[in-house]
C-alpha positions as CSV (number, residue, x, y, z in Angstrom):
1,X,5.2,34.7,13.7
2,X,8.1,32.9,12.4
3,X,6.9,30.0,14.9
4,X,3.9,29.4,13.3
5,X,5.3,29.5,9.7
6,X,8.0,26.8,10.8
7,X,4.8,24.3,12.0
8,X,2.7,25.2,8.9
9,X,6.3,24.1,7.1
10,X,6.4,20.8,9.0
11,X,2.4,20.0,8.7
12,X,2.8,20.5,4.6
13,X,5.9,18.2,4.8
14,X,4.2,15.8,7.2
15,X,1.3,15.7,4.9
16,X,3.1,15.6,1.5
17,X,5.3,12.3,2.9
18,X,1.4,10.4,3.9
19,X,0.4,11.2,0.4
20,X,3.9,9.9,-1.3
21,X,3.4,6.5,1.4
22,X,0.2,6.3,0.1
23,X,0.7,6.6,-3.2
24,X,3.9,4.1,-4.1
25,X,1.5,2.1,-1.8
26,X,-1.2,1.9,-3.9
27,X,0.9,1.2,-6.9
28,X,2.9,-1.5,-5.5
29,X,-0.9,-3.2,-4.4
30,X,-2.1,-2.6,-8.1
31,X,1.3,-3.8,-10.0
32,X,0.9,-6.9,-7.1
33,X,-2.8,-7.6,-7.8
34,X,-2.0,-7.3,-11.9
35,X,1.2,-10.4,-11.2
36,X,-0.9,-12.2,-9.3
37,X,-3.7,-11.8,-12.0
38,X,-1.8,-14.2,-14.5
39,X,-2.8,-17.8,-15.2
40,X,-0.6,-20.4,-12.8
41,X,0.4,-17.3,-10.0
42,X,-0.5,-18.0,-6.8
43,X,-2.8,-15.8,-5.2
44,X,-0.2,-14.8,-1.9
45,X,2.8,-14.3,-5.2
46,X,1.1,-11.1,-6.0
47,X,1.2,-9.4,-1.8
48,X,4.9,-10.7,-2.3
49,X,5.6,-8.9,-5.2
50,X,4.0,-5.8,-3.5
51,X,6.3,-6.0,-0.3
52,X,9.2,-6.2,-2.3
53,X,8.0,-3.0,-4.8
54,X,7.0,-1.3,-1.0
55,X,10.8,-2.5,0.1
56,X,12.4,-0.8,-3.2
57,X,10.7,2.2,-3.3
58,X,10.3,3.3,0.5
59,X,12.5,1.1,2.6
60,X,12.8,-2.9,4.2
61,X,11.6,-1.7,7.6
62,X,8.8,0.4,6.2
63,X,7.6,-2.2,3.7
64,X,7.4,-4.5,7.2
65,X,5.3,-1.9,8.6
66,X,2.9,-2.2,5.6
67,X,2.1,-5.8,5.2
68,X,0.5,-7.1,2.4
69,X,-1.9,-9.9,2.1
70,X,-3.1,-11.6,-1.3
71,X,-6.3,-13.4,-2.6
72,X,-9.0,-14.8,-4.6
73,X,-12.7,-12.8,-4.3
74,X,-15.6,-13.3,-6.7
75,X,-17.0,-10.3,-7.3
76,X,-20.7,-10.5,-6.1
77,X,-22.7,-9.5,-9.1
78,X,-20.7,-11.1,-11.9
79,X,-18.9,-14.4,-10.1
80,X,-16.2,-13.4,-12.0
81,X,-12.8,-13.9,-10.0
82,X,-10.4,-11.3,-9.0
83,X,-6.9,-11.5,-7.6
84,X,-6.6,-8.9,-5.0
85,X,-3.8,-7.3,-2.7
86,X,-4.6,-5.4,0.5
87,X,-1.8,-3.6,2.4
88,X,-2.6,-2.1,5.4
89,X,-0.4,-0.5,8.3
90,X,0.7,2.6,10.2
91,X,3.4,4.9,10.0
92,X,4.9,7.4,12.6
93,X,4.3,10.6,12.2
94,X,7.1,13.1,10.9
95,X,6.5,16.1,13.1
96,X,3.7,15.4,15.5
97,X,3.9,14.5,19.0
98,X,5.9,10.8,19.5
99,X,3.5,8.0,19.2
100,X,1.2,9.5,16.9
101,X,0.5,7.0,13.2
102,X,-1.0,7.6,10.8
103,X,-3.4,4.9,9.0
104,X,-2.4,3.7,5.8
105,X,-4.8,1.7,3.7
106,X,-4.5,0.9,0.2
107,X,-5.9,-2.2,-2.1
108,X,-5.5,-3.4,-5.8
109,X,-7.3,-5.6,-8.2
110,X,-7.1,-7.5,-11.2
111,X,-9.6,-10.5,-13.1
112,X,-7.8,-13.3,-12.7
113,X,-6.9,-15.1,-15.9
114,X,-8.1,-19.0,-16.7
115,X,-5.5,-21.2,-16.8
């Protein structure tokens, strides 16, 4: 019984530290998507601004595992331009058998400003 209890223990930690990755993720893509947003900013500025937010909040070599990548898209129905940032990467598992990642995939966007 008290087996069981300590693996539920470690799957509700497991899962609560996915949702936290996820979720400074997310923010760091959105806060990189709104910098490169503003009028002069390079597209690729903004998925450098989100590494370095990933590598202050979580860590250097976890913000390497989640790369970011920035750009231009024109949305299809309006042609109005967006910057966006896309990070995308894997992290180890907590508790589950060695080798096992989990899938993290998180995007932000902002309308790009006219110069």
């Amino acid at each position: 019984m008290s087996v069981l209890l300590v693996m539920l223990l470690f799957a509700v930690v497991q899962v609560a530290a996915v949702f936290y990755v996820r979720s400074v993720a997310s923010a760091a893509a959105a806060d990189g998507a709104r910098y490169a947003a503003n009028a002069g900013v390079p597209a690729q500025a903004g998925a450098e601004r989100a590494a370095a937010l990933l590598g202050q909040a979580l860590s250097p070599a976890m913000a390497r595992r989640l790369p970011c990548a920035g750009g231009l898209v024109a949305e299809p129905g309006s042609g109005l331009v967006t910057a966006e940032v896309r990070c995308r990467g894997t992290i180890s598992s907590v508790f589950l058998p060695i080798g096992a990642l989990v899938t993290v995939e998180v995007s932000g966007r902002s309308l790009k400003d006219d110069p």
